[in-house]
C-alpha positions, 0 to 999 in steps of 0.5 A, spaced: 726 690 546 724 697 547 731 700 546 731 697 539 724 700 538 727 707 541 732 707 537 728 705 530 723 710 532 729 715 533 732 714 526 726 715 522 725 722 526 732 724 524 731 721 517 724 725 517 727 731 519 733 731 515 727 731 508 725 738 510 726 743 505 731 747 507 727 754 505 723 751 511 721 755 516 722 750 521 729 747 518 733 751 522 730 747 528 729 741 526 738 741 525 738 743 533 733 736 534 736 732 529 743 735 532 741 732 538 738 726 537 744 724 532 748 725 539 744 721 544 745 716 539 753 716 539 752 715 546 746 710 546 752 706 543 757 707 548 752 706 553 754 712 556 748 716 554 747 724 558 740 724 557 735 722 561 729 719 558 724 724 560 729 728 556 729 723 550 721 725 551 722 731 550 727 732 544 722 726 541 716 731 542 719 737 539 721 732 533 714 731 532 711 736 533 715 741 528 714 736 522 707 737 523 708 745 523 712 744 516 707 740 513 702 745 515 706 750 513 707 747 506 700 744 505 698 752 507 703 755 501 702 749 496 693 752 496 695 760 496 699 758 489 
């Protein structure tokens, strides 16, 4: 059960990721997140996964919280225009 709800939560990421722009400021992060979300995703599937849950944490985190940075960032440059 939670490693569907882990995988679910996981492909939503990389697809939220994947919609920056890519003049964002934050794109260039989010492709290194979204680099290692997609492999632990291959390795899930074979079972054969190298990171650690706490790792997977982390890398979710990280996804996070460079999505709310871009929206920041865009919120901040659509109100100077």
């Amino acid at each position: 059960m939670w490693r569907d709800y882990e995988t679910k939560q996981i492909n939503l990421l990389i697809d939220r990721l994947e919609r920056l722009s890519a003049d964002s400021i934050w794109s260039h992060w989010a492709s290194g997140i979204r680099g290692s979300l997609f492999g632990y995703l291959e390795d899930y599937e074979g079972r054969d996964s190298k990171l650690t849950l706490k790792e997977l944490e982390s890398l979710l985190e990280r996804g996070n919280y460079i999505l709310e940075q871009a929206i920041k960032h865009s919120l901040i440059k659509q109100r100077t225009k």
